[in-house]
Legacy VTK file of the C-alpha trace (Angstrom):
# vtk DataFile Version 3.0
C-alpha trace
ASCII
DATASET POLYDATA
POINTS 221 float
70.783 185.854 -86.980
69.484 182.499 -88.423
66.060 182.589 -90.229
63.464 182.494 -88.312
60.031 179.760 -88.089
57.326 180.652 -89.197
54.004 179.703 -87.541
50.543 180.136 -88.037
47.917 179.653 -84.830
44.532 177.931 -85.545
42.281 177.808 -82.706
38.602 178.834 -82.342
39.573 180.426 -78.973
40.674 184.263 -78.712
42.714 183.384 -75.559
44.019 180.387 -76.935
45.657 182.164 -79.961
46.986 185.219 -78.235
48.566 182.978 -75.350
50.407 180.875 -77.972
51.320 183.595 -80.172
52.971 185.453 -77.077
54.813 182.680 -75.890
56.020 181.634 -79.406
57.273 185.806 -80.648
59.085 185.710 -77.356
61.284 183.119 -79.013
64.560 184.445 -81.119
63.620 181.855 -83.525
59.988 181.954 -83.760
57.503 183.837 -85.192
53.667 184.052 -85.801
52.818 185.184 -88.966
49.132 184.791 -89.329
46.410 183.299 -86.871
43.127 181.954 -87.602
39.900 181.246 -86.136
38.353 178.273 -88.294
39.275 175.566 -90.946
38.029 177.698 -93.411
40.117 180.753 -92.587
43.044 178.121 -91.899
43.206 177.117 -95.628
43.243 181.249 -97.154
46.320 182.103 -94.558
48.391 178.871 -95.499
47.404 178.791 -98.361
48.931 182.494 -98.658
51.673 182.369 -96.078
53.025 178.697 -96.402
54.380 178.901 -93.129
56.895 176.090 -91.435
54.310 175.243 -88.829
50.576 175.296 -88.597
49.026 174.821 -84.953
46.032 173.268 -85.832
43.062 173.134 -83.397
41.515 169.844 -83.414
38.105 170.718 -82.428
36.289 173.861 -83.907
32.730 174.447 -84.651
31.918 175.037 -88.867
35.098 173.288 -90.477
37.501 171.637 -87.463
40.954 170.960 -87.733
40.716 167.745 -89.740
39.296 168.594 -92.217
41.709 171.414 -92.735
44.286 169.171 -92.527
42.705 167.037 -95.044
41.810 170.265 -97.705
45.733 171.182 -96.662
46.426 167.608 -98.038
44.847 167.510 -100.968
46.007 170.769 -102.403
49.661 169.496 -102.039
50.460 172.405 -98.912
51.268 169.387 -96.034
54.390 167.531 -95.804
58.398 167.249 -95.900
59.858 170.612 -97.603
56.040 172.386 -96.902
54.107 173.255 -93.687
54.441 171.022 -91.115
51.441 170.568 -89.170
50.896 169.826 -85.464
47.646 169.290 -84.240
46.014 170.713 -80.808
43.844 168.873 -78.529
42.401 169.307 -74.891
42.677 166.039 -74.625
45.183 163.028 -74.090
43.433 160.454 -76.617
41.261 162.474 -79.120
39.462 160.135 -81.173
40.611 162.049 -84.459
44.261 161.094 -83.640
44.318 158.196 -86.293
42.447 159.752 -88.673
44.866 163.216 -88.512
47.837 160.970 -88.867
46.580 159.011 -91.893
45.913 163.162 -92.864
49.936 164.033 -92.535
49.855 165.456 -89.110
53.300 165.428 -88.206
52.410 165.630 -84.493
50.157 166.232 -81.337
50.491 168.614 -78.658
48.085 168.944 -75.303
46.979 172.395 -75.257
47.713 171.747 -71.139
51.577 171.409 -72.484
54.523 173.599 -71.355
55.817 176.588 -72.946
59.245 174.205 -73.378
57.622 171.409 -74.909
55.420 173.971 -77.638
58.587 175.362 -78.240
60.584 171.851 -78.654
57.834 170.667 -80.614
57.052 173.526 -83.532
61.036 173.626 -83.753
61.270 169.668 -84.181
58.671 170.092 -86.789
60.633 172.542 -88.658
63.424 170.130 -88.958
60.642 167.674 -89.828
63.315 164.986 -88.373
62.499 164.385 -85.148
58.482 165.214 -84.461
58.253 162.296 -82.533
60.001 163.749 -79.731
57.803 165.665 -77.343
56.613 162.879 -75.079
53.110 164.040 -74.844
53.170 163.027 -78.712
54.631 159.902 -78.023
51.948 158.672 -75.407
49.428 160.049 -77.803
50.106 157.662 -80.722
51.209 154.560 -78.462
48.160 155.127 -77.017
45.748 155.341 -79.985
47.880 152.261 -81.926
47.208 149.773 -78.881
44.457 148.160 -80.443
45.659 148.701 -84.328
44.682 146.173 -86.964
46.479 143.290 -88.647
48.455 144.710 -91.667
46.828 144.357 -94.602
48.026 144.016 -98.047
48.093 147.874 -98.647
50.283 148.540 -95.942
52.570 145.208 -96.205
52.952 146.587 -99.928
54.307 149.873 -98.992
57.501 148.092 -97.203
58.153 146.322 -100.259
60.803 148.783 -101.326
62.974 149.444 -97.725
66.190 147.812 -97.470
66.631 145.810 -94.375
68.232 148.869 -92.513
65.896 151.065 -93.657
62.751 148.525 -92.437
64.907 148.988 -89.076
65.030 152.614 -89.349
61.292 152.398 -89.662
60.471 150.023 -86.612
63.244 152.564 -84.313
61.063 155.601 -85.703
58.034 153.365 -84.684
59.698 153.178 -80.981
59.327 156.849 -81.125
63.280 156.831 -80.982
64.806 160.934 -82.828
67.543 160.729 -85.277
70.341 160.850 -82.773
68.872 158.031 -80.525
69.189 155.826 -84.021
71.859 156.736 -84.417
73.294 156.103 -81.379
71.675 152.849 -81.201
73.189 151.396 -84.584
76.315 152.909 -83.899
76.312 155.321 -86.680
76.594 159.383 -87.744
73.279 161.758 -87.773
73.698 162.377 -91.315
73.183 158.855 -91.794
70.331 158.202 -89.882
68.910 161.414 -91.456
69.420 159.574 -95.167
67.687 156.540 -93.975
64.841 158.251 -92.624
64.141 160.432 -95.594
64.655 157.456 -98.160
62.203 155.188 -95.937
59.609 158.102 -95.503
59.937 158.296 -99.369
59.941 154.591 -100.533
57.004 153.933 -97.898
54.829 157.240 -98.896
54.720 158.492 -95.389
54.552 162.626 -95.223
55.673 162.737 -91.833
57.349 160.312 -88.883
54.183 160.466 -87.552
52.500 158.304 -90.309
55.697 155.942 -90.210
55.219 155.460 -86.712
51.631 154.458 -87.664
52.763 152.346 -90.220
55.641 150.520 -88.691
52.945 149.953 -85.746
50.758 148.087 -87.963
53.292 146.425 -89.841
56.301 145.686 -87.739
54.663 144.973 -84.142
LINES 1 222
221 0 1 2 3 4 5 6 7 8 9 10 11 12 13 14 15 16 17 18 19 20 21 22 23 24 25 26 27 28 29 30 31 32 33 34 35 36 37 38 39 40 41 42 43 44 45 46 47 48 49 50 51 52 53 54 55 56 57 58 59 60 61 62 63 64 65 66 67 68 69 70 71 72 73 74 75 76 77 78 79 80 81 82 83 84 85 86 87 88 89 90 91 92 93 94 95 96 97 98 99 100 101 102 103 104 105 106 107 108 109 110 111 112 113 114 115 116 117 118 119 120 121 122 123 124 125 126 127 128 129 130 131 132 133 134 135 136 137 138 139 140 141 142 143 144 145 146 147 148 149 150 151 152 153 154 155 156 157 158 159 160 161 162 163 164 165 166 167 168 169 170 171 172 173 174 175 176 177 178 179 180 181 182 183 184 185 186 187 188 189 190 191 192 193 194 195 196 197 198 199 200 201 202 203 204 205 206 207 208 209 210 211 212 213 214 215 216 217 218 219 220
């Protein structure tokens, strides 16, 4: 049996938690090992369980999700290789969407979505190669990077580095295109694209495709 994913459910709602945590144990694959009700609680079961995926919970009353996220951040438990987070929201454009990508949030999933598409997504996460996929994440950040800013020096600075494939990686992961739609579209193997992807995230400082998408967005548009 291959190893299974572990996820942790953060969600101020009882109903909420147990109807996620059901729907992800019934998966060979998946597994819930802790649940929490709060930011605060979010950071002690992480922070002990390091799991592959955190749901997150956008909206919570004391400490919400983003500031988890942030505290998550900061203490070095969020990004490739650690707990990839995906972050809950009732709604189709939260106004914290920006703000939890700049954070490291690797995705966003309607709390409306399918069973397949919560599955999809906390496995794509895992892989941390293709959390761009579920389309509900996809319309999320196209929708929230409509009216993004001019590039400023910061950001222009960070592409300094990227080779000119790997500046066309970026602007493909900006599309919202997975690995094997790259590589289909240049025309060369997974493994490759895979490479590109992981030296661009590094050379650019991005913790997640997410934030790439962001950046390319701003920068490549």
């Amino acid at each position: 049996m291959a190893e299974q994913i572990t996820v942790v459910v953060v969600d101020d709602e009882q109903l909420v938690r147990i109807g996620l945590t059901t729907i992800l144990d019934a998966q060979a694959d998946l597994v819930v090992a802790g649940t929490a009700a709060d930011g605060e609680a979010a950071i002690d079961v992480c922070t002990q369980l390091k799991p592959d995926v955190l749901l997150l919970d956008i909206r919570m009353p004391r400490r919400d999700g983003l500031w988890a996220l942030t505290e998550l951040g900061r203490r070095g438990l969020v990004g490739p290789g650690k707990t990839r987070v995906l972050m809950l929201t009732t709604f189709d454009l939260d106004e914290y969407v920006d703000e939890a990508l700049a954070a490291g949030a690797a995705g966003f999933l309607l709390k409306s979505s399918s069973y397949e598409e919560l599955t999809a997504a906390v496995r794509a996460a895992a892989l941390g190669h293709s959390a761009l996929s579920p389309v509900v994440t996809r319309r999320i950040i196209e929708g929230h990077l409509a009216a993004r800013h001019r590039p400023d020096n910061g950001e222009l600075a960070r592409l300094a580095g990227l080779t000119a494939r790997e500046r066309l990686v970026l602007r493909l992961v900006g599309d919202g295109l997975s690995n094997a739609e790259i590589a289909e579209r240049l025309v060369v193997s997974l493994h490759t694209v895979k490479t590109h992807v992981s030296r661009m995230l590094a050379k650019t400082g991005c913790q997640s495709r997410a934030q790439a998408a962001v950046l390319a967005r701003n920068t490549l548009s």
